[in-house]
Residue, then its C-alpha position, 0 to 999 in steps of 0.5 A: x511522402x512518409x512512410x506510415x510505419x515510420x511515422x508510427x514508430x516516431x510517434x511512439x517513440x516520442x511518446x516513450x521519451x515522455x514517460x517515465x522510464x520505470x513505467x516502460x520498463x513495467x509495461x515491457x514485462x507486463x507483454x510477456x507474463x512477467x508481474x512486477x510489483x513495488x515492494x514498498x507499496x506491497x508492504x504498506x498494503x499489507x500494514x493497511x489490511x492487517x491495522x483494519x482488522x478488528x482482531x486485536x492484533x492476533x490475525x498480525x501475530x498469527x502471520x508473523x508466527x507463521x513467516x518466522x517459522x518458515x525463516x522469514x520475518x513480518x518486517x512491517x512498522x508495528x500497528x499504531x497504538x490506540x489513544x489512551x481512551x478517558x472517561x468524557x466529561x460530565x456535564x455541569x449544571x448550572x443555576x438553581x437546583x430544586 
């Protein structure tokens, strides 16, 4: 007869093989407080919010002031740019005007 903690630990250790190593590695932190986050995925976050805001890009202009003054630097890819817009086209009539 097993014992059940043994059985458990292999259970979870099987489990563990797995997984991918950086997710034990975030879980681990997460137990004792510790949030890690995915630096790139932070930065697209913050260049998804500030290309929905409908500022004109001042709100984006502001926050790199702000950073530049405290030494450090907005390092996200510029907001794309809008597509030149052009007048639509008007319609044509055709046959006979009268």
């Amino acid at each position: 007869m097993t014992d059940p903690r043994e059985e458990l630990l292999r259970q979870i250790k099987a489990i563990r093989d797995k997984m991918d190593p950086k997710l034990v590695e975030r879980a681990k932190l997460a137990v004792f407080g510790k949030v890690p986050y995915d630096s790139a995925n932070a930065k697209e976050a913050v260049g998804h919010f500030l290309d929905a805001r409908d500022d004109g890009g001042a709100f984006r202009r502001k926050l790199a002031q702000a950073l530049k003054a405290e030494g450090a630097g907005l390092d996200l890819e510029p907001p794309p740019a809008a597509p030149p817009t052009t007048p639509p086209v008007k319609p044509r009539r055709g046959g006979r005007m009268t």
